[in-house]
VOGU-549763 format. One record per residue: residue number from 1; x, y, z of N, C-alpha, C in turn. Coordinates in Angstrom, 2 decimals. Atoms other than C-alpha are relative to their C-alpha. Layout:
BEGIN
+-----+---------+---------+---------+---------+---------+---------+---------+---------+---------+
: num :     n.u :     n.v :     n.w :    ca.u :    ca.v :    ca.w :     c.u :     c.v :     c.w :
+-----+---------+---------+---------+---------+---------+---------+---------+---------+---------+
: NUM :       X :       Y :       Z :       X :       Y :       Z :       X :       Y :       Z :
...
+-----+---------+---------+---------+---------+---------+---------+---------+---------+---------+
% end
This chain:
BEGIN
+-----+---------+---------+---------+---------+---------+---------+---------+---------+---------+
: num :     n.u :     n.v :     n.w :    ca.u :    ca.v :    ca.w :     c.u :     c.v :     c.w :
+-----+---------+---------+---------+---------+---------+---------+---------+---------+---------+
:   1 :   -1.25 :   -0.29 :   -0.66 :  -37.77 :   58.35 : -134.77 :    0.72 :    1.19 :   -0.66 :
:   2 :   -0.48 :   -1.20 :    0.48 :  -36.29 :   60.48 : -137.56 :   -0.93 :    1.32 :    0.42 :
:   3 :    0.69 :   -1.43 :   -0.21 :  -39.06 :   63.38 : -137.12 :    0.20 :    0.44 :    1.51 :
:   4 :   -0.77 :   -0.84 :   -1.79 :  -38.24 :   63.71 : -132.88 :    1.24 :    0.22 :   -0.14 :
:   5 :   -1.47 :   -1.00 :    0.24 :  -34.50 :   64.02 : -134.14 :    0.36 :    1.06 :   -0.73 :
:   6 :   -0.56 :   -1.39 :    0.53 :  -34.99 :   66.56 : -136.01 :   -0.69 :    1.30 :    0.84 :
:   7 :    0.37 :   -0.57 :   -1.09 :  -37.58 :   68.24 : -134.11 :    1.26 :    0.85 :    0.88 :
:   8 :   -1.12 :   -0.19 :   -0.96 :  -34.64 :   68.01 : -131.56 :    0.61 :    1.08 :   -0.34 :
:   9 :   -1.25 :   -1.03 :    0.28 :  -32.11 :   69.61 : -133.59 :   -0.36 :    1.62 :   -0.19 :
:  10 :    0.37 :   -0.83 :    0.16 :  -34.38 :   72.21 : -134.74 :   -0.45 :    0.78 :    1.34 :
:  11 :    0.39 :   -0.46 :   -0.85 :  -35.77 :   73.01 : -131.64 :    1.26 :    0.91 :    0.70 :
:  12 :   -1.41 :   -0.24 :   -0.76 :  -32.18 :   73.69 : -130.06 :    0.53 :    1.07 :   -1.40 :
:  13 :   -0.37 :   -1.12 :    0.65 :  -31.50 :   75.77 : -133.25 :   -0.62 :    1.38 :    0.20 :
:  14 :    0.66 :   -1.02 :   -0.52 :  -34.17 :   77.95 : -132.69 :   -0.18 :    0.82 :    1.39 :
:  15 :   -0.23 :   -0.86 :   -1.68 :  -33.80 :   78.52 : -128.75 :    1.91 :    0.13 :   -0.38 :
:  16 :   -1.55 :   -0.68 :    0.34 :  -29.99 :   79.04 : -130.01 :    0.49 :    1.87 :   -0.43 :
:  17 :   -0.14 :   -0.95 :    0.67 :  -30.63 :   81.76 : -132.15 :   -1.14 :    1.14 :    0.41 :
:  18 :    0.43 :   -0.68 :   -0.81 :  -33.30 :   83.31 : -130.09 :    0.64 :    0.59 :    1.12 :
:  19 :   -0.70 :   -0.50 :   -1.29 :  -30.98 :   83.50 : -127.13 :    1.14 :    0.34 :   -0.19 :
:  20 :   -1.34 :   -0.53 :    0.93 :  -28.03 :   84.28 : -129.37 :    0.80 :   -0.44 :    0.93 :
:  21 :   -1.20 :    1.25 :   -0.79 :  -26.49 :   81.17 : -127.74 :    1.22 :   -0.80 :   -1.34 :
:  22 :   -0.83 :   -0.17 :    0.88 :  -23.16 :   81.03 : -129.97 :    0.34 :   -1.64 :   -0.03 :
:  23 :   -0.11 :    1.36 :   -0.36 :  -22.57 :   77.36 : -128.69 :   -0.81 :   -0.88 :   -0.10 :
:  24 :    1.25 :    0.76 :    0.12 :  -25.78 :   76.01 : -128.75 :   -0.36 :    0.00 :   -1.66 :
:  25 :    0.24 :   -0.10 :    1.17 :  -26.49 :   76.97 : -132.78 :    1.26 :   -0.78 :   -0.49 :
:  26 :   -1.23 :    0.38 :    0.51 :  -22.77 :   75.80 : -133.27 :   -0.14 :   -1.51 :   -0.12 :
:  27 :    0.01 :    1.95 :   -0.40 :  -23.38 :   72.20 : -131.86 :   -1.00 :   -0.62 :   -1.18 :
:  28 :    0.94 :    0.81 :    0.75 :  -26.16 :   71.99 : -134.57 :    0.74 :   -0.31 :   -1.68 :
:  29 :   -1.41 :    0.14 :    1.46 :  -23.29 :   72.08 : -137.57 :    0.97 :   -0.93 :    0.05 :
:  30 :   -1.10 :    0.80 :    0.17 :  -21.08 :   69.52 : -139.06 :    0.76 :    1.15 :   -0.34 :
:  31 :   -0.92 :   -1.20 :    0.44 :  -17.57 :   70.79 : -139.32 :    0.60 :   -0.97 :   -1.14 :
:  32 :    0.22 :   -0.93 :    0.61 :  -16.84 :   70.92 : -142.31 :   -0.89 :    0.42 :   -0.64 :
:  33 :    1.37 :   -0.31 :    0.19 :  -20.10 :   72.50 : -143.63 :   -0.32 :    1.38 :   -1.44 :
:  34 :    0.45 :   -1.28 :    0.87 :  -21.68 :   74.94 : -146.19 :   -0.88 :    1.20 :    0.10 :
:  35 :    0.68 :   -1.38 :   -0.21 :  -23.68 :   78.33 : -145.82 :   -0.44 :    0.31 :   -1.35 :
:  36 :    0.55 :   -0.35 :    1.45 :  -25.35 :   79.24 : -149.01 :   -0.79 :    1.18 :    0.27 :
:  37 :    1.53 :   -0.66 :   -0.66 :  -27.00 :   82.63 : -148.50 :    0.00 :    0.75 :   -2.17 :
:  38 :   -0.09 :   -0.20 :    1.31 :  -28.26 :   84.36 : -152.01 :    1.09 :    0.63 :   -0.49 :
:  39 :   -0.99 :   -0.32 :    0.86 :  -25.30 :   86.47 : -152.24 :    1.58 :   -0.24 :   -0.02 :
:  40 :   -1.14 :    0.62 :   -0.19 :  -22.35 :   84.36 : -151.57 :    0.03 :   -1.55 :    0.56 :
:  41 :   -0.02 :    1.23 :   -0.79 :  -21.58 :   81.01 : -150.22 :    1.64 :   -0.16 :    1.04 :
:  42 :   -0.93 :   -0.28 :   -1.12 :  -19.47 :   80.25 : -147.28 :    0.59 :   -1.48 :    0.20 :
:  43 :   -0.57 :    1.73 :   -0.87 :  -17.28 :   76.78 : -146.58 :    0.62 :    0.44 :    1.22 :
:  44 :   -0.55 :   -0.12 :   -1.30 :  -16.71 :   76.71 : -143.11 :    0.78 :   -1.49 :    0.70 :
:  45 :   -1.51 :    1.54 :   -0.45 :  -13.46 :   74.02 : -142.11 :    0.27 :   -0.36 :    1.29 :
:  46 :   -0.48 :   -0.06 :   -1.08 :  -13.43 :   74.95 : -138.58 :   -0.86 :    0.28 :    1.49 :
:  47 :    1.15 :   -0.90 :   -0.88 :  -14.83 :   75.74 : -135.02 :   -0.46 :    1.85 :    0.06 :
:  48 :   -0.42 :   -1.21 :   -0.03 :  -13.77 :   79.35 : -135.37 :   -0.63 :    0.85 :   -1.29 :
:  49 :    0.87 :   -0.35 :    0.89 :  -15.24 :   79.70 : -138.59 :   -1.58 :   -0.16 :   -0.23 :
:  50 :    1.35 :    0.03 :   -0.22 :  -18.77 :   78.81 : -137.91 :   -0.25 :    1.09 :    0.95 :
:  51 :    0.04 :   -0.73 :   -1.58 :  -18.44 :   81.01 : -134.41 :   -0.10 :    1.31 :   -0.90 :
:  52 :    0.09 :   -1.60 :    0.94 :  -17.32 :   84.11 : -137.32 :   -1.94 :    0.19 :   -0.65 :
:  53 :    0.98 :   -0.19 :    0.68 :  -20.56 :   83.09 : -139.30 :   -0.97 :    0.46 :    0.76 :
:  54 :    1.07 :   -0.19 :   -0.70 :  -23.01 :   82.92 : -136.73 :    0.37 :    1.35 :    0.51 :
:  55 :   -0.11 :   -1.47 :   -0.43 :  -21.88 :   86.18 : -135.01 :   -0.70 :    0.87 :   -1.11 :
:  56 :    0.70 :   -0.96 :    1.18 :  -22.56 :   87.91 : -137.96 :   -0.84 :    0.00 :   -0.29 :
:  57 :    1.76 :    0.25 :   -0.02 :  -26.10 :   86.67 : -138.11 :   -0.65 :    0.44 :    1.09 :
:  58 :    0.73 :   -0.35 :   -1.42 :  -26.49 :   87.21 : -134.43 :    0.52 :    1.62 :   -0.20 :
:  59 :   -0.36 :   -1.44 :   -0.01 :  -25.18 :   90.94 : -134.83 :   -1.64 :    0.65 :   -0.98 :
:  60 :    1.30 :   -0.27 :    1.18 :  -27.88 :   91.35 : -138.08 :   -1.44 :   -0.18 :    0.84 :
:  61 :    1.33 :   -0.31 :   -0.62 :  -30.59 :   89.92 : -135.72 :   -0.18 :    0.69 :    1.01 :
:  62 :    0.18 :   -0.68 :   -0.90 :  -29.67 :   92.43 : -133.01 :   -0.31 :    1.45 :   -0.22 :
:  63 :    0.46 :   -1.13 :    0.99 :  -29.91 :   95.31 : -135.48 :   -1.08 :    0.37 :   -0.44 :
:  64 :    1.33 :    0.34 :   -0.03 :  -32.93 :   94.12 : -136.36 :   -1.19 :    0.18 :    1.12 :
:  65 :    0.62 :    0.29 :   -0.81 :  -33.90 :   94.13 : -133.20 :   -1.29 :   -1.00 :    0.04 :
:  66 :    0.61 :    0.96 :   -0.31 :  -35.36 :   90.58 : -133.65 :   -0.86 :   -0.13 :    1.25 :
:  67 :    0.68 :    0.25 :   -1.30 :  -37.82 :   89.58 : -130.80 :   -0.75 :   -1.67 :   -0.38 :
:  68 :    0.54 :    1.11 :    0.11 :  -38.91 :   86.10 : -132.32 :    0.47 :   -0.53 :   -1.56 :
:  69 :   -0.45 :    0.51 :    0.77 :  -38.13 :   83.53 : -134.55 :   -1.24 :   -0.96 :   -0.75 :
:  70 :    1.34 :    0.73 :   -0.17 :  -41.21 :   81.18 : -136.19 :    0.43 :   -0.62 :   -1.46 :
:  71 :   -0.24 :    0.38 :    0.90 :  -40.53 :   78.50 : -138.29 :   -1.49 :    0.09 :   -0.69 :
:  72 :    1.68 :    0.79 :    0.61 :  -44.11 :   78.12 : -140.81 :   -1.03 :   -0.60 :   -0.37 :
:  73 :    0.43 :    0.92 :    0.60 :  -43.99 :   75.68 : -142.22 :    1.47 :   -0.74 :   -0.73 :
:  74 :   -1.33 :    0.55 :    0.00 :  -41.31 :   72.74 : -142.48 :   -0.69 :   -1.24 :   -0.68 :
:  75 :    0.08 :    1.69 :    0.47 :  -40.83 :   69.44 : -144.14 :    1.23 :   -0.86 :    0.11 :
:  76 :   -1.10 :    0.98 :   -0.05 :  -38.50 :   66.48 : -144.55 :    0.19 :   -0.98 :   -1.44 :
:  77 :    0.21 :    1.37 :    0.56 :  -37.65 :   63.69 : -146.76 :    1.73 :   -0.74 :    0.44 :
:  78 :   -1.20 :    0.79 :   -0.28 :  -34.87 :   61.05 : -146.42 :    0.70 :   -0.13 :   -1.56 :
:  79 :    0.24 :   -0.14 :    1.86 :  -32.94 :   61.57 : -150.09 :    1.72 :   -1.16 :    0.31 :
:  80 :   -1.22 :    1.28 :    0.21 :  -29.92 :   58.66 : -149.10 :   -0.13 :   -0.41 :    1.66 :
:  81 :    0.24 :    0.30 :   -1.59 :  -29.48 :   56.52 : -145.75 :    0.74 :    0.79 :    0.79 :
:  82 :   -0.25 :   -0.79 :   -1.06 :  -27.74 :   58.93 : -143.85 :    0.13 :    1.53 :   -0.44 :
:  83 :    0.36 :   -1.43 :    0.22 :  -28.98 :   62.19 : -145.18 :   -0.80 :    0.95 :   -0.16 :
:  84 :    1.48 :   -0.57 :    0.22 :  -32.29 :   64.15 : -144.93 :    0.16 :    1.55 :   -0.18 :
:  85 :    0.44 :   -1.57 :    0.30 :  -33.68 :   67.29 : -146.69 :   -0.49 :    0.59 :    0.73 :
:  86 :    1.38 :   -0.74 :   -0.85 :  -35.47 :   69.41 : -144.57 :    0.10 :    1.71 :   -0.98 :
:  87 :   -0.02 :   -1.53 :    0.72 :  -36.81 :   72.82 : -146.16 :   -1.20 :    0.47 :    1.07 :
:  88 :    0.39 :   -0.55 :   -1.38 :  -37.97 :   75.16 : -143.61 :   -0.46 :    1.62 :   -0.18 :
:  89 :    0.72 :   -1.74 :    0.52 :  -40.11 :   78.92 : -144.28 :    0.01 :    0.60 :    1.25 :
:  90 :   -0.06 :   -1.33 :   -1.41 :  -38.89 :   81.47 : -141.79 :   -0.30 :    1.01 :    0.10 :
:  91 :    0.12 :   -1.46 :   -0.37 :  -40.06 :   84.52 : -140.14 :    0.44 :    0.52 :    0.91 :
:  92 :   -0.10 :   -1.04 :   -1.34 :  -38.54 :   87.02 : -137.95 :   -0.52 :    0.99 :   -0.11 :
:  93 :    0.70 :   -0.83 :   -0.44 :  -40.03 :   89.06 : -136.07 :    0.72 :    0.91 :    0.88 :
:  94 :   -0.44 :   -1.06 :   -0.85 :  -39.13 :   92.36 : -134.46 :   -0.50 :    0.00 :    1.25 :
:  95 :    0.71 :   -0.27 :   -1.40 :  -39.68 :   93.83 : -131.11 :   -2.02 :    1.36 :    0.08 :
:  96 :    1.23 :   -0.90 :    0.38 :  -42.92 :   96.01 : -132.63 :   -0.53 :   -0.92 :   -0.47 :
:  97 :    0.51 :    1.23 :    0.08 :  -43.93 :   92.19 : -133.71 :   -0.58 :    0.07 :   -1.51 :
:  98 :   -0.37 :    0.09 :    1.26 :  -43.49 :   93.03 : -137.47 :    0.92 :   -0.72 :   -0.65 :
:  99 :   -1.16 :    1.05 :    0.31 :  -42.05 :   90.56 : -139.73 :    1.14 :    1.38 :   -1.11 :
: 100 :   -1.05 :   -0.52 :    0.23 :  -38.68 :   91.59 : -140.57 :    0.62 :   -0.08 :   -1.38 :
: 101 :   -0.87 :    0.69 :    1.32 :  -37.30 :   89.20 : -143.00 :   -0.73 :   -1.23 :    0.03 :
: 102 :    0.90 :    1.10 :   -0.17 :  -38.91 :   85.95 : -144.11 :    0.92 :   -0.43 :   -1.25 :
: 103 :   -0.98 :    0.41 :    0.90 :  -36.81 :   83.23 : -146.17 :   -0.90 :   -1.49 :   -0.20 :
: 104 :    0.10 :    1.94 :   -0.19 :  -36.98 :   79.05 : -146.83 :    1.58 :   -0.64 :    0.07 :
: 105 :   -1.60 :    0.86 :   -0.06 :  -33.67 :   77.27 : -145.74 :   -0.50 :   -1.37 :   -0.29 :
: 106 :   -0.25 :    1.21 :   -0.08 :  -32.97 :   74.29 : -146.86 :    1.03 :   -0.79 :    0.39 :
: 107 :   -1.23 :    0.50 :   -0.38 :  -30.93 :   72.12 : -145.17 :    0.37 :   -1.23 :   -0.58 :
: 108 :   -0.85 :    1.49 :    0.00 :  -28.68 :   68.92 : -145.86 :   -0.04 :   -0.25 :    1.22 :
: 109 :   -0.33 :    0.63 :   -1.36 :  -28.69 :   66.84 : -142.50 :    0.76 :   -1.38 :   -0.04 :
: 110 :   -0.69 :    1.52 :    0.10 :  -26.30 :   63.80 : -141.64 :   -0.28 :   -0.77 :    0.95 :
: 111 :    1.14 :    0.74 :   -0.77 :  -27.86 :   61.28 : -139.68 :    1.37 :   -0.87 :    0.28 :
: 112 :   -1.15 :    0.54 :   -0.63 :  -24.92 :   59.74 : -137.61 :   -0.51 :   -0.70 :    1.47 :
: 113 :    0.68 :    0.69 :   -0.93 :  -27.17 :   57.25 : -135.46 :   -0.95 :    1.00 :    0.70 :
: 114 :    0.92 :   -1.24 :   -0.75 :  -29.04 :   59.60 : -133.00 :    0.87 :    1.59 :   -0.18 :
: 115 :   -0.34 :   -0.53 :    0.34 :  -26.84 :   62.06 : -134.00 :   -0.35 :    0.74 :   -1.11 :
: 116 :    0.18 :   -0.77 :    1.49 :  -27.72 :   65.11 : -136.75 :    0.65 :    1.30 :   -0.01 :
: 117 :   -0.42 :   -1.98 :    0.60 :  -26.09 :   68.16 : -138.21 :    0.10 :   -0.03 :   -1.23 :
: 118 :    0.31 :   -0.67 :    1.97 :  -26.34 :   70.14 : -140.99 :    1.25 :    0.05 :   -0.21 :
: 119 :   -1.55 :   -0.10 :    0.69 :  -23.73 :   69.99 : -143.39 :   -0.57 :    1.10 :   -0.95 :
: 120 :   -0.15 :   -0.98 :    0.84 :  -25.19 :   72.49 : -145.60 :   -1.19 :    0.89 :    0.29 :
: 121 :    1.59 :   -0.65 :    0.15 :  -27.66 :   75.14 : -145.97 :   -0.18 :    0.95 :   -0.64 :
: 122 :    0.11 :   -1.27 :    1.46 :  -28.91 :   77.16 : -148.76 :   -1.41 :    0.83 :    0.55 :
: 123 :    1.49 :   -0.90 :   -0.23 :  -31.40 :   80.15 : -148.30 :   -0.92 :    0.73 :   -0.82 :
: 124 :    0.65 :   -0.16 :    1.30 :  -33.72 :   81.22 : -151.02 :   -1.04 :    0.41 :    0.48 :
: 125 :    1.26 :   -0.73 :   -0.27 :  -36.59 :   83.39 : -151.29 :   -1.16 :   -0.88 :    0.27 :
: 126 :    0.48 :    0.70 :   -0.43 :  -39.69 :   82.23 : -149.81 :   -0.85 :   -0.95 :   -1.48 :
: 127 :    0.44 :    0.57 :    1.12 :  -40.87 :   81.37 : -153.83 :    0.20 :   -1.30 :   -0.14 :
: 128 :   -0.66 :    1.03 :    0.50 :  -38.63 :   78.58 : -154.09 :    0.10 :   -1.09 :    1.61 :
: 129 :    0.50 :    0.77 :   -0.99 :  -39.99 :   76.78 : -150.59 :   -0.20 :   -1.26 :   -0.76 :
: 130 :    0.10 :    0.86 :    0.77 :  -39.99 :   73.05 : -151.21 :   -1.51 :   -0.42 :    0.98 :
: 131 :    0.72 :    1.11 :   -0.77 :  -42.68 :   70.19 : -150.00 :    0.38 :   -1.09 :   -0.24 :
: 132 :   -0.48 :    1.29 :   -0.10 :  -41.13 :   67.36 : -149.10 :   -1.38 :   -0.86 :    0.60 :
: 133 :    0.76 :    0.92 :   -0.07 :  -42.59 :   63.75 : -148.60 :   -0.71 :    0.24 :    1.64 :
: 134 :    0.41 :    0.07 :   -1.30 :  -42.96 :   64.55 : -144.76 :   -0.45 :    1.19 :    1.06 :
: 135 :   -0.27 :   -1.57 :   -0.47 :  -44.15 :   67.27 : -142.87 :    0.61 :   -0.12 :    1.34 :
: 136 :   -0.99 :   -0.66 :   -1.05 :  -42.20 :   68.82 : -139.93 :   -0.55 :    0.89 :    1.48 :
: 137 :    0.74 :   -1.33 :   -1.24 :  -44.09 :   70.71 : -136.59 :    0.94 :    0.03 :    0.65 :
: 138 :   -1.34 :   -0.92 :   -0.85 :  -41.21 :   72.97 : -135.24 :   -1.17 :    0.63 :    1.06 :
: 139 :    0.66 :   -0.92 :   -0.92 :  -43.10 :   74.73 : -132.03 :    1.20 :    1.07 :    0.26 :
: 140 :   -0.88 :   -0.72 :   -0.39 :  -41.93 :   78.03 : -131.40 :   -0.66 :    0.80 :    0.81 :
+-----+---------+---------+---------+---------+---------+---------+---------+---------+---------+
% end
């Protein structure tokens, strides 16, 4: 049950941020939440402040001229009853179908019955990729 809800969430993150759907990536965040990227961290308190963050990511992947998103390789574990790790190795890809940028997020998730969002997420070079107890197939 947990691995189709996250699936879920992930899935809807990734057609979010492919379609630079501002609403759709938003819905996948608790408010209030964390952003961790290597050179700053971000508390976000509000709807308005997630909407700032993501823009600014969706601007970076339009610069980029992103053309695809591909998770690699994902995992899970459950680390309290209503909170799962997931660590997740990303690649984007341009429109010349060169990778762009390539990371590992890890997220915090809160497990609020069928309900999940991230409350946090830290991003770290792809070195420091974890393997959790479970693995994860994101299709993209």
């Amino acid at each position: 049950m947990l691995t189709k809800l996250l699936q879920t969430l992930f899935k809807n993150f990734i057609a979010g941020f492919k379609g630079y759907n501002l609403e759709q990536v938003s819905a996948c965040y608790h408010i209030p939440c964390t952003l961790n990227m290597p050179d700053n961290i971000i508390f976000v308190n509000n709807e308005q402040g997630i909407a700032n963050e993501l823009s600014l990511i969706f601007t970076q992947l339009k610069q980029a001229k992103a053309n695809n998103i591909k998770a690699v390789k994902a995992s899970y574990q459950l680390v309290a009853k209503n909170i799962v790790l997931v660590s997740i190795d990303w690649h984007f890809i341009d429109e010349s179908n060169q990778l762009f940028a390539d990371f590992c997020g890890v997220y915090h998730i809160q497990i609020n019955g069928e309900k999940l969002k991230i409350i946090n997420v830290a991003s770290h070079e792809l070195a420091n990729s974890l393997n959790l107890e479970n693995a994860l197939t994101l299709d993209h």
